[in-house]
PDB file of the backbone (N, CA, C, O) and the ligand in Angstrom, with CONECT records:
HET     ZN  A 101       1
ATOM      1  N   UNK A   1     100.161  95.551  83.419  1.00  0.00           N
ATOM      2  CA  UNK A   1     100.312  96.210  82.120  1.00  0.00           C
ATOM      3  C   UNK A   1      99.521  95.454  81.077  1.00  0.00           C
ATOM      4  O   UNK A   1      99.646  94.239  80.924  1.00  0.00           O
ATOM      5  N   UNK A   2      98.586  96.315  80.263  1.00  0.00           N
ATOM      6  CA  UNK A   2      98.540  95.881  79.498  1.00  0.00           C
ATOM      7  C   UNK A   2      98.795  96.689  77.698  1.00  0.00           C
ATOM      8  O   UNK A   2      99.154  97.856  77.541  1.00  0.00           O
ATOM      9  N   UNK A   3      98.563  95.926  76.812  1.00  0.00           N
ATOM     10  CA  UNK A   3      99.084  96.306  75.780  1.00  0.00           C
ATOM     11  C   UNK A   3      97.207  96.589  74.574  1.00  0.00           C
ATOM     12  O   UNK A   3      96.196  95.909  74.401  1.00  0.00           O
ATOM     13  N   UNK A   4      97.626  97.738  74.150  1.00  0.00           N
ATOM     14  CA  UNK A   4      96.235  97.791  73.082  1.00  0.00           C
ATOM     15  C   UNK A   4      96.730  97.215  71.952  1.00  0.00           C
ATOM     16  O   UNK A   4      97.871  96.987  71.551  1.00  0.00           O
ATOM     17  N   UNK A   5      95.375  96.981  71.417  1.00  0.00           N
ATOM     18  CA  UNK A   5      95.838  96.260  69.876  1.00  0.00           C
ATOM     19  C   UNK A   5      96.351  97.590  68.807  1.00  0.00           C
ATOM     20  O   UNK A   5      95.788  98.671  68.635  1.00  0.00           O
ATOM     21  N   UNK A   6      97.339  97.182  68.322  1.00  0.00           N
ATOM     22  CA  UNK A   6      97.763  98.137  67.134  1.00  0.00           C
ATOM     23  C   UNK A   6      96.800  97.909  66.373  1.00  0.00           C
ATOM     24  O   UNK A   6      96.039  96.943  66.318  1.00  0.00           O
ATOM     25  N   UNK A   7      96.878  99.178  65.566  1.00  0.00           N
ATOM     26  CA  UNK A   7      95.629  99.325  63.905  1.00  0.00           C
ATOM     27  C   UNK A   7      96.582  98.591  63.105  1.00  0.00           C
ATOM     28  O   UNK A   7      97.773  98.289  63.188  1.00  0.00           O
ATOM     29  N   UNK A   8      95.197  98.336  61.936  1.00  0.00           N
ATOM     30  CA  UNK A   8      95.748  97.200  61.216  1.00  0.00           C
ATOM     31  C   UNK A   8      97.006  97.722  60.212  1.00  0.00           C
ATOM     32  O   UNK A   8      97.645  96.890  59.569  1.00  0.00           O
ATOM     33  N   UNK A   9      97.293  99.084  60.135  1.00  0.00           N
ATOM     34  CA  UNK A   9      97.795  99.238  59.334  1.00  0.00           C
ATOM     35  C   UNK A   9      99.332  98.881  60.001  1.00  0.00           C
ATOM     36  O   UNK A   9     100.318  99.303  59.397  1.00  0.00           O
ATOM     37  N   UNK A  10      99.478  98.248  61.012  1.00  0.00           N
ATOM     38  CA  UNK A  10     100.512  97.715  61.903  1.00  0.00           C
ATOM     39  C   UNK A  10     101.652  99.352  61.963  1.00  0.00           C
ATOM     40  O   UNK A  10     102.730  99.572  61.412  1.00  0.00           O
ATOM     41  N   UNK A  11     100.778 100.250  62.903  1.00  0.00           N
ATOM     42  CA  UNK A  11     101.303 101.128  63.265  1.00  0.00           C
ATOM     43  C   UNK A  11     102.091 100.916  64.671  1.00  0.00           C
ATOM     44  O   UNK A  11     101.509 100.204  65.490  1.00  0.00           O
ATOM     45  N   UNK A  12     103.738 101.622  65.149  1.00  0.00           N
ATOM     46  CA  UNK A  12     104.144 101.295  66.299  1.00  0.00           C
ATOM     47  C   UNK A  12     102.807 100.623  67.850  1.00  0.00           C
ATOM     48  O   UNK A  12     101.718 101.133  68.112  1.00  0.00           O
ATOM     49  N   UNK A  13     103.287  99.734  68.367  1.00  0.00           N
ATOM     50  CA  UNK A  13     102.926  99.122  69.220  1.00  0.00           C
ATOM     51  C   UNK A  13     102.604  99.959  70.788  1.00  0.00           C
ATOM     52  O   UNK A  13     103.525 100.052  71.600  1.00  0.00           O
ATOM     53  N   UNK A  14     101.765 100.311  70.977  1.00  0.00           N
ATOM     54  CA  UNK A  14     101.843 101.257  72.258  1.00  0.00           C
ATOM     55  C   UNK A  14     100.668 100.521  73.671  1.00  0.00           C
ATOM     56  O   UNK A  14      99.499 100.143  73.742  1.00  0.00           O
ATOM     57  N   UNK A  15     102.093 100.662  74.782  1.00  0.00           N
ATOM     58  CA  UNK A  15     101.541  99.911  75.765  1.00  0.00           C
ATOM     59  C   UNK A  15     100.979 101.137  77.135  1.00  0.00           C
ATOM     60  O   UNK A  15     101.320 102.294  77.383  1.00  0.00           O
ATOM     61  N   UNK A  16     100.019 100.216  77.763  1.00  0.00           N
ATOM     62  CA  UNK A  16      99.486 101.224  78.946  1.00  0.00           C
ATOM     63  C   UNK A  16     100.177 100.621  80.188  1.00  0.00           C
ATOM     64  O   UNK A  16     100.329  99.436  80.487  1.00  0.00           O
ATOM     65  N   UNK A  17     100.578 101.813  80.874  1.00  0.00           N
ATOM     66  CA  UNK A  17     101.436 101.420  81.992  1.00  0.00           C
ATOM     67  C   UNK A  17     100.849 102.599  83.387  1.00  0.00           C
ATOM     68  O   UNK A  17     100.292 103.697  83.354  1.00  0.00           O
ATOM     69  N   UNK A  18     101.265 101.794  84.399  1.00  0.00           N
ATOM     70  CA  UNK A  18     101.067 103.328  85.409  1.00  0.00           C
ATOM     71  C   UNK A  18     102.237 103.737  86.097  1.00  0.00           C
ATOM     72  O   UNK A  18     103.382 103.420  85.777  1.00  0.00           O
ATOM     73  N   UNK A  19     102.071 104.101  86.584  1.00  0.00           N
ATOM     74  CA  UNK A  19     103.305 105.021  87.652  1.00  0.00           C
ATOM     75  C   UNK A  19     102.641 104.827  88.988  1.00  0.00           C
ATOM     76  O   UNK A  19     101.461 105.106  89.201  1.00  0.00           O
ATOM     77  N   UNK A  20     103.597 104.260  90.004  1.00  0.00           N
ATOM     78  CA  UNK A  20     103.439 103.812  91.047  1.00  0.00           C
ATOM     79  C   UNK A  20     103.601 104.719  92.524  1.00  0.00           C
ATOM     80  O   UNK A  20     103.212 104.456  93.662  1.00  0.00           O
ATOM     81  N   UNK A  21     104.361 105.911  91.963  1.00  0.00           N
ATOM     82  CA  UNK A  21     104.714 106.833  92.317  1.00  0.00           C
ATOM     83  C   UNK A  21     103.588 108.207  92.485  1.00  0.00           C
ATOM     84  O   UNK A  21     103.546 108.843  93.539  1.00  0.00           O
ATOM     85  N   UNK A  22     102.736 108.534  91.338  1.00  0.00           N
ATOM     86  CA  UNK A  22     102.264 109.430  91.024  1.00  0.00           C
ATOM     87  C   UNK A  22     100.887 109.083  90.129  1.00  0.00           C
ATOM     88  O   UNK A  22     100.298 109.766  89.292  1.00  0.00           O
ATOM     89  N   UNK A  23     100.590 107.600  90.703  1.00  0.00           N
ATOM     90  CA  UNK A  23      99.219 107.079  90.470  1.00  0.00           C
ATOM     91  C   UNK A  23      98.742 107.586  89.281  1.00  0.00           C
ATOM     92  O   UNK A  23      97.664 108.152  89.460  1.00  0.00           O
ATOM     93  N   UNK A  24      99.122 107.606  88.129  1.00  0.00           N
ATOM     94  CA  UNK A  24      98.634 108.036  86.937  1.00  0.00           C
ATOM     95  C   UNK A  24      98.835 107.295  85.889  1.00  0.00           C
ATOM     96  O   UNK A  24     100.015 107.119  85.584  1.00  0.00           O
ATOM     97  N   UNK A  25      97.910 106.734  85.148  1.00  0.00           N
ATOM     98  CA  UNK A  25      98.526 105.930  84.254  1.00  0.00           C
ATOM     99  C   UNK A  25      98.109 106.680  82.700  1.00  0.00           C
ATOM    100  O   UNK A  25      97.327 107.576  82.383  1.00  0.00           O
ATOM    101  N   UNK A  26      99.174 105.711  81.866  1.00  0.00           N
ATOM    102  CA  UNK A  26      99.329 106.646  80.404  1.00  0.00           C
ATOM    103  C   UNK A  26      99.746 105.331  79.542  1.00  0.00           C
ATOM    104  O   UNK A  26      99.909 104.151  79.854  1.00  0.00           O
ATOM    105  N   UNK A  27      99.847 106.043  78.339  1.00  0.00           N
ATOM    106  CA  UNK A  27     100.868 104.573  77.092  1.00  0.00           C
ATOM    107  C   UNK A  27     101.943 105.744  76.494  1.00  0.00           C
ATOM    108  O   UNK A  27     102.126 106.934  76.239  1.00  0.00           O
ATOM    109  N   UNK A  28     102.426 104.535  76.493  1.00  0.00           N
ATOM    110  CA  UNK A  28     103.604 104.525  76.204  1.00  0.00           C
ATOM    111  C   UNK A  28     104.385 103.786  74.974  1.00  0.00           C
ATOM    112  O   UNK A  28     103.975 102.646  74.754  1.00  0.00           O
ATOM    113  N   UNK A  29     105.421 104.242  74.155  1.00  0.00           N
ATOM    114  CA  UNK A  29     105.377 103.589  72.847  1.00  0.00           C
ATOM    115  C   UNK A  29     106.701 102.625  73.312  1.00  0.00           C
ATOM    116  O   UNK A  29     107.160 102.548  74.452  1.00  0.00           O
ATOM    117  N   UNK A  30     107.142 101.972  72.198  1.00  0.00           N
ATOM    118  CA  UNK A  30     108.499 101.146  72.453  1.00  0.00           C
ATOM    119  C   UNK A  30     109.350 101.573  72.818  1.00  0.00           C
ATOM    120  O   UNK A  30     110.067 100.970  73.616  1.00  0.00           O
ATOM    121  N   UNK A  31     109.569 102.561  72.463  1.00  0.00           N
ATOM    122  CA  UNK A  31     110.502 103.293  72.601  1.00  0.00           C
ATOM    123  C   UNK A  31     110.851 104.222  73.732  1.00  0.00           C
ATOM    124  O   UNK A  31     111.801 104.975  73.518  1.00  0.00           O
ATOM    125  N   UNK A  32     110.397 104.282  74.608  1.00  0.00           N
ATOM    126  CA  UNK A  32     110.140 104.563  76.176  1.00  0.00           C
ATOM    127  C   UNK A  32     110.141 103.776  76.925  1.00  0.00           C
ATOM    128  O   UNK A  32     110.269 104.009  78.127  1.00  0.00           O
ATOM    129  N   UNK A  33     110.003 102.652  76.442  1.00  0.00           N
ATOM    130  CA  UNK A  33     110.076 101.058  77.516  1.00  0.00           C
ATOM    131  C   UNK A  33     111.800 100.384  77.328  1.00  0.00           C
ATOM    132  O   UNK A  33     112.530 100.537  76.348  1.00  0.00           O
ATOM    133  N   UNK A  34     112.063  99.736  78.419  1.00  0.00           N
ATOM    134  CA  UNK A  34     113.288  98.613  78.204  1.00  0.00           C
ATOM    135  C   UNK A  34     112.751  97.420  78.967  1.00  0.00           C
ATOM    136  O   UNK A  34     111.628  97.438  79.471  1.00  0.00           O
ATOM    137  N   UNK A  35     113.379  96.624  79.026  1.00  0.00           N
ATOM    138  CA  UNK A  35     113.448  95.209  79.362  1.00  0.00           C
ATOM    139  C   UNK A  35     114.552  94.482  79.685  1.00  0.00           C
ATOM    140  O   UNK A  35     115.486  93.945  79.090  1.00  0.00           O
ATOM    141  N   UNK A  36     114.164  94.625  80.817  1.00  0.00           N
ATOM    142  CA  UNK A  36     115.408  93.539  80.959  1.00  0.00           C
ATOM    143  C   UNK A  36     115.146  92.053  81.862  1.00  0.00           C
ATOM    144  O   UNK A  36     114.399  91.811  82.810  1.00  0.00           O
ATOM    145  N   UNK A  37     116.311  91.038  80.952  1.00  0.00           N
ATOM    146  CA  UNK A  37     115.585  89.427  80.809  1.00  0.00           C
ATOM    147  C   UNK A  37     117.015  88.839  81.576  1.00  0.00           C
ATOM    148  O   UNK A  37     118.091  88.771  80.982  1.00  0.00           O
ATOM    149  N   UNK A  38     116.810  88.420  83.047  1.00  0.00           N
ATOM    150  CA  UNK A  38     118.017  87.661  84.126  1.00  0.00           C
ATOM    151  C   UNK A  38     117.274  86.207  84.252  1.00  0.00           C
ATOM    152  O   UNK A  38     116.149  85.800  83.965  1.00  0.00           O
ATOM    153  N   UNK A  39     118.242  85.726  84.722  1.00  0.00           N
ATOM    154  CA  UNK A  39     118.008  84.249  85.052  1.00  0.00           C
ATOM    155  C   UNK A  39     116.663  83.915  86.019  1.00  0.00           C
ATOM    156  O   UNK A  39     116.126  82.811  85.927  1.00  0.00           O
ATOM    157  N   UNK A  40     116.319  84.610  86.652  1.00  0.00           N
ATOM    158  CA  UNK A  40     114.781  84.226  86.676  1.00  0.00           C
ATOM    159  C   UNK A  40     113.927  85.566  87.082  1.00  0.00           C
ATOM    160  O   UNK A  40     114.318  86.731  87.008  1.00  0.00           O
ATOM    161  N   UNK A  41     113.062  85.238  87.389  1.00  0.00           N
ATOM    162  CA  UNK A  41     111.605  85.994  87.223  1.00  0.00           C
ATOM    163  C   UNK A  41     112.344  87.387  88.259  1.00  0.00           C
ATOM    164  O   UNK A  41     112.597  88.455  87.701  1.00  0.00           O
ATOM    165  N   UNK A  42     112.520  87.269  89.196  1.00  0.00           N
ATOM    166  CA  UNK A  42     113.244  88.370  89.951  1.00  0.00           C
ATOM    167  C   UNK A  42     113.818  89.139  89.064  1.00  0.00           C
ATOM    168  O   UNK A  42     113.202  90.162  88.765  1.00  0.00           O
ATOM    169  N   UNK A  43     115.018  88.900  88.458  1.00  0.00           N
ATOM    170  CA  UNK A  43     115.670  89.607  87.684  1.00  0.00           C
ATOM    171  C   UNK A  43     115.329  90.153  85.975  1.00  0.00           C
ATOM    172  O   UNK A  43     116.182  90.633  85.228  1.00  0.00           O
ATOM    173  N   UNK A  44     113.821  89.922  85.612  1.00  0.00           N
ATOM    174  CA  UNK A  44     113.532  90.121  84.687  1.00  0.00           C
ATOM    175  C   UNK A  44     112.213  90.905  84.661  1.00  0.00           C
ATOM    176  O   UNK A  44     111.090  90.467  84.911  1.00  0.00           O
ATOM    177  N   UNK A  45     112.540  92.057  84.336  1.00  0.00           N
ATOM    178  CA  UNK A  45     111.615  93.925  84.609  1.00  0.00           C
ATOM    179  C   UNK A  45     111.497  94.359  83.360  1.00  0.00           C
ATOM    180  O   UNK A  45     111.921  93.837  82.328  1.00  0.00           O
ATOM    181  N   UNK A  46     110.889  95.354  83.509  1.00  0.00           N
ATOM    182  CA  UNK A  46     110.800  96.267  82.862  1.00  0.00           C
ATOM    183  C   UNK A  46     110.486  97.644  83.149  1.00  0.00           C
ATOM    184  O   UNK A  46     109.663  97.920  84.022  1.00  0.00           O
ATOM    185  N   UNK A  47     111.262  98.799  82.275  1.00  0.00           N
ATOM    186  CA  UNK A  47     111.391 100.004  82.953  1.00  0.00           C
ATOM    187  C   UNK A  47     111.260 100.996  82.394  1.00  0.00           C
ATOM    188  O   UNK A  47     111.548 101.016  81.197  1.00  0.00           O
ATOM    189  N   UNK A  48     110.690 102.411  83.162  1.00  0.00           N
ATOM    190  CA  UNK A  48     110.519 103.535  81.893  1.00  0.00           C
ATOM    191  C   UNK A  48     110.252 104.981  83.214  1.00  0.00           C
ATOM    192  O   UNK A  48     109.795 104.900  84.355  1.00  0.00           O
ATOM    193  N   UNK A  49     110.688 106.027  82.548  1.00  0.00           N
ATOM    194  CA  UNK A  49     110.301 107.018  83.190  1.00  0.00           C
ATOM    195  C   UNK A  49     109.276 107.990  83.284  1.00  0.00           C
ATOM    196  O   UNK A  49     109.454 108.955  82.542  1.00  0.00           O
ATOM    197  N   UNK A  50     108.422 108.010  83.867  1.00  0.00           N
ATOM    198  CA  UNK A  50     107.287 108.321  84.473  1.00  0.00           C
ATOM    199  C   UNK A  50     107.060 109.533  82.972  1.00  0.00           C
ATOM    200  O   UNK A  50     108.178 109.899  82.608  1.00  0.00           O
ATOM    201  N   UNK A  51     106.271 109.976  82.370  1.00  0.00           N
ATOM    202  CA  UNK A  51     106.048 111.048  81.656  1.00  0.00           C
ATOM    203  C   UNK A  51     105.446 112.033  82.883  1.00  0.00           C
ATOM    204  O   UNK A  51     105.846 113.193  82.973  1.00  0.00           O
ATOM    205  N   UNK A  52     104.429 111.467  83.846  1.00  0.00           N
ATOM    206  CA  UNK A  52     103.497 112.505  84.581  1.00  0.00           C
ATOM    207  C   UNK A  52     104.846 113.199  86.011  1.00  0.00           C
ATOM    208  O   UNK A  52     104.786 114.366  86.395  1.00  0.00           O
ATOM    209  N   UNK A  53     105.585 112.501  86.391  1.00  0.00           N
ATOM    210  CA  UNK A  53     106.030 112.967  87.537  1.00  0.00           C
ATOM    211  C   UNK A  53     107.539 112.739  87.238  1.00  0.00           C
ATOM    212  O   UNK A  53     108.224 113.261  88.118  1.00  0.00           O
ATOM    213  N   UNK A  54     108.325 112.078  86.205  1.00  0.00           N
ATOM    214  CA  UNK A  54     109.640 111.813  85.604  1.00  0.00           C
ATOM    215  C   UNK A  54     110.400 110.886  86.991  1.00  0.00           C
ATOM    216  O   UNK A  54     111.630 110.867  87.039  1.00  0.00           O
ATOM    217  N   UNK A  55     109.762 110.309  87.837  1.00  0.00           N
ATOM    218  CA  UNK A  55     110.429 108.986  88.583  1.00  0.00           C
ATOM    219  C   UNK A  55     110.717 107.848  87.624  1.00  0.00           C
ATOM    220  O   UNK A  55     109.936 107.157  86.970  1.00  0.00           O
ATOM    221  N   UNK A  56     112.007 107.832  87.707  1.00  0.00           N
ATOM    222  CA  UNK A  56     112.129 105.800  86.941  1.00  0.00           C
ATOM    223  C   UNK A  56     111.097 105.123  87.644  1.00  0.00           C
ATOM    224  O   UNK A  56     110.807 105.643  88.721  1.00  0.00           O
ATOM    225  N   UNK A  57     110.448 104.078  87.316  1.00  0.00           N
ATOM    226  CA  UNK A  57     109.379 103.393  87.496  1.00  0.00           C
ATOM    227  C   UNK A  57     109.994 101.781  87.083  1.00  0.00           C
ATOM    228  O   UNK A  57     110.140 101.518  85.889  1.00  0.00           O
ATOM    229  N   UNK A  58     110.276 100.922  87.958  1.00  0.00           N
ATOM    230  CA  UNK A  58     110.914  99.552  87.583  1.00  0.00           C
ATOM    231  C   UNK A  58     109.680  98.052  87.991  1.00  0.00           C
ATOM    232  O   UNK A  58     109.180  97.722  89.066  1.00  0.00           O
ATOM    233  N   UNK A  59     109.595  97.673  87.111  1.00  0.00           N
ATOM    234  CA  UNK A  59     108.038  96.936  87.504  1.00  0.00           C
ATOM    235  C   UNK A  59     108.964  95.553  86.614  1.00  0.00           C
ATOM    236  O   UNK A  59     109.755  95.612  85.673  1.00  0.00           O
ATOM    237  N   UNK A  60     108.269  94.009  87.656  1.00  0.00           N
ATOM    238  CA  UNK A  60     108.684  92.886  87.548  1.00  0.00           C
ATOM    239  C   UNK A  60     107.922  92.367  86.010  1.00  0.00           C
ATOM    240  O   UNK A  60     106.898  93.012  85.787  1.00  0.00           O
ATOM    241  N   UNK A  61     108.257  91.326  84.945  1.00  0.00           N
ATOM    242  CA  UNK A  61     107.981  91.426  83.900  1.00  0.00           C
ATOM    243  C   UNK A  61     107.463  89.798  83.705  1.00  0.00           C
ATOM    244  O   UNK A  61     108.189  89.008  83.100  1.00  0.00           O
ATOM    245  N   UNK A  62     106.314  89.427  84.199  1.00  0.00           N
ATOM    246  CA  UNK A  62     106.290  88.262  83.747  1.00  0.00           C
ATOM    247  C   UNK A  62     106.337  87.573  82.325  1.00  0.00           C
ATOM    248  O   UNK A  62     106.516  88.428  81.458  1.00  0.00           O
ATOM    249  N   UNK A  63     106.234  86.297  81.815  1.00  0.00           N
ATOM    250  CA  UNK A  63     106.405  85.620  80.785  1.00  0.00           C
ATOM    251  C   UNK A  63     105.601  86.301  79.824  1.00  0.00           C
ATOM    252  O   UNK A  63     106.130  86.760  78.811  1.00  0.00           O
ATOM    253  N   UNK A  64     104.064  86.443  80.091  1.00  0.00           N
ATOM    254  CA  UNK A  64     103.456  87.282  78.946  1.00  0.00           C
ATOM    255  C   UNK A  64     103.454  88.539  78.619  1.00  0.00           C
ATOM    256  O   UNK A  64     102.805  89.018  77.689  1.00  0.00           O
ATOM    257  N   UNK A  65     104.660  89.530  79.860  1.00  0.00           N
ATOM    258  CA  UNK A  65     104.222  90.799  79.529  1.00  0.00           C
ATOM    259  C   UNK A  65     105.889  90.922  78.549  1.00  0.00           C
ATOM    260  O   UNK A  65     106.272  91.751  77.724  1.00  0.00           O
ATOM    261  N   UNK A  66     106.582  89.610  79.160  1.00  0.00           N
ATOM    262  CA  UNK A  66     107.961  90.279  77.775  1.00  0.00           C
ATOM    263  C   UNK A  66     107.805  89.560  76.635  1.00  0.00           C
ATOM    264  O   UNK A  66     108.425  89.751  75.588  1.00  0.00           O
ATOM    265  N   UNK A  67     106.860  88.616  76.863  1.00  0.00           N
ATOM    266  CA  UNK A  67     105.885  88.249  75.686  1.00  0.00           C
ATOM    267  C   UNK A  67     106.183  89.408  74.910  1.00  0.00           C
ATOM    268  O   UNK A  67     107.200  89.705  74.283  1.00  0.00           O
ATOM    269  N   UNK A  68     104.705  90.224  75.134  1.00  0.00           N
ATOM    270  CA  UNK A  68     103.909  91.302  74.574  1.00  0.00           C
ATOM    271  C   UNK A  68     104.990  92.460  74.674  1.00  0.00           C
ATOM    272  O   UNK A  68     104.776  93.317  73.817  1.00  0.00           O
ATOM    273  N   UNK A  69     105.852  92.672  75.301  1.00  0.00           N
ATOM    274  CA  UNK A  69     107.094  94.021  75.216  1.00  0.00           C
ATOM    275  C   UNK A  69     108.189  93.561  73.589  1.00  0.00           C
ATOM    276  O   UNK A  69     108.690  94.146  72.629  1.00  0.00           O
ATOM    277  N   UNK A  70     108.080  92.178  74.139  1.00  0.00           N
ATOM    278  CA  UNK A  70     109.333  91.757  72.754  1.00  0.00           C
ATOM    279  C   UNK A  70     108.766  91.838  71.732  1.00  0.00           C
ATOM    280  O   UNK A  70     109.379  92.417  70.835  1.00  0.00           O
ATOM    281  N   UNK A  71     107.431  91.326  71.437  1.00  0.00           N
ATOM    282  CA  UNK A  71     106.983  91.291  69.824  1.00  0.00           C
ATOM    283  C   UNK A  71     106.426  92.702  69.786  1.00  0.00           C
ATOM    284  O   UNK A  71     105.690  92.755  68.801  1.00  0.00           O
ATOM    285  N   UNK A  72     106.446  93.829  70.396  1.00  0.00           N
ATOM    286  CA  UNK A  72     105.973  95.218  70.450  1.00  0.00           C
ATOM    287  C   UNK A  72     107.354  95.927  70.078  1.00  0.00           C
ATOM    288  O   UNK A  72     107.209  97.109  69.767  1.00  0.00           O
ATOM    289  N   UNK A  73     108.701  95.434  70.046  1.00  0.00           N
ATOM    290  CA  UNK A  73     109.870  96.096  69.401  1.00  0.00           C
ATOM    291  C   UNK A  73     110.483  96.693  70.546  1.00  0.00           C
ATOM    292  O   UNK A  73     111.401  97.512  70.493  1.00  0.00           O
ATOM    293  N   UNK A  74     109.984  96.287  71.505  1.00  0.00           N
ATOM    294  CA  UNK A  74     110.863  97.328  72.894  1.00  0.00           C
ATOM    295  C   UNK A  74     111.785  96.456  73.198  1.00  0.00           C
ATOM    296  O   UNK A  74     111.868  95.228  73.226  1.00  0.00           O
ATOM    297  N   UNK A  75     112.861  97.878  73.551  1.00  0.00           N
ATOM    298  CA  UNK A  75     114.400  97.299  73.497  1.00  0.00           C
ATOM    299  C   UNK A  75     114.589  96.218  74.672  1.00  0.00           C
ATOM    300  O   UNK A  75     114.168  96.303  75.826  1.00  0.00           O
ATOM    301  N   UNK A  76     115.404  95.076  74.025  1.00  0.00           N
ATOM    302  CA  UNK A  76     115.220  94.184  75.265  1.00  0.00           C
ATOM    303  C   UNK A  76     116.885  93.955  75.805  1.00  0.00           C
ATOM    304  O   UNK A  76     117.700  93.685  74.923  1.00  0.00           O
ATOM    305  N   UNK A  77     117.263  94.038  76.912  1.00  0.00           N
ATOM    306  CA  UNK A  77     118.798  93.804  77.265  1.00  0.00           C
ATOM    307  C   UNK A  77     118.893  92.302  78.597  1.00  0.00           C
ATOM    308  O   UNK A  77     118.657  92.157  79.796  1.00  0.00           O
ATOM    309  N   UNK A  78     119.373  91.471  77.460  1.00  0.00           N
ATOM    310  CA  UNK A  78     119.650  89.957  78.202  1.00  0.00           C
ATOM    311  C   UNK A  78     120.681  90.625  79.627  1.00  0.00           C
ATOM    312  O   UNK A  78     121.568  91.454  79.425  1.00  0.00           O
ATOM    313  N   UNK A  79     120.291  89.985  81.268  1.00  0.00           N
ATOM    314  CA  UNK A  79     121.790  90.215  81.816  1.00  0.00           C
ATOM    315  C   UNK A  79     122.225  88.946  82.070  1.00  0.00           C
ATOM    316  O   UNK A  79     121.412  88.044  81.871  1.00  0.00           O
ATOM    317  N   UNK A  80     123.504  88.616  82.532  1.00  0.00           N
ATOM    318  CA  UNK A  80     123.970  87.494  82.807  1.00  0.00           C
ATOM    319  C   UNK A  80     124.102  87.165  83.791  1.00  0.00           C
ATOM    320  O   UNK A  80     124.332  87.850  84.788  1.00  0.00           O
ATOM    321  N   UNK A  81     123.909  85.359  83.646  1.00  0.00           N
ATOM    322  CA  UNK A  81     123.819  84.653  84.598  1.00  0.00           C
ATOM    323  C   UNK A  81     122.551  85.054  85.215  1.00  0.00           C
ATOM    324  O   UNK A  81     122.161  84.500  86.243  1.00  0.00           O
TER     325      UNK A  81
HETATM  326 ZN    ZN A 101     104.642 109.273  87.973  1.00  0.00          ZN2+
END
C-alpha cells in the first residue's frame, strides 16, 4: 500500500490499495479503511471492503503503513494483549 500525497489545501487523505481477491486496485479514503494495532506484527492489519468485488480484504500492517493509516485519520482500534 501505498499512500498519495494530499493537496496542499490538506484535503482528506486517500490511500491506494488492491484487492487480492479480484486483482484490482483503487483508493480509498479514511474512511473505508480500519486498523487494527495487537501485540505484534501478526496481529496488527488493516482492513476494508473491496469497492470492485465487495470481499473484506484483511492485509498485515507494517510500522510505516499504520504510520501513514494513523496520521491519514483512519479509524484505528487497539486489541488487547
Ligand atoms: Zn475485489
Amino acid at each position: 500500500m501505498t499512500a498519495t500525497c494530499p493537496p496542499p489545501a490538506a484535503g482528506p487523505a486517500v490511500f491506494r490499495a488492491g484487492c487480492p481477491h479480484c486483482r484490482t486496485s483503487f483508493e480509498l479514503g479514511a474512511d473505508a479503511l480500519r486498523l487494527a494495532i495487537g501485540g505484534s506484527a501478526r496481529t496488527t492489519f488493516y482492513s476494508f471492503t473491496c469497492p470492485g468485488c465487495g470481499e473484506a480484504v484483511r492485509k498485515p500492517a507494517g510500522e510505516r503503513i499504520v504510520e501513514l493509516l494513523t496520521v491519514g485519520g483512519v479509524r484505528t482500534m487497539r486489541l488487547e494483549g
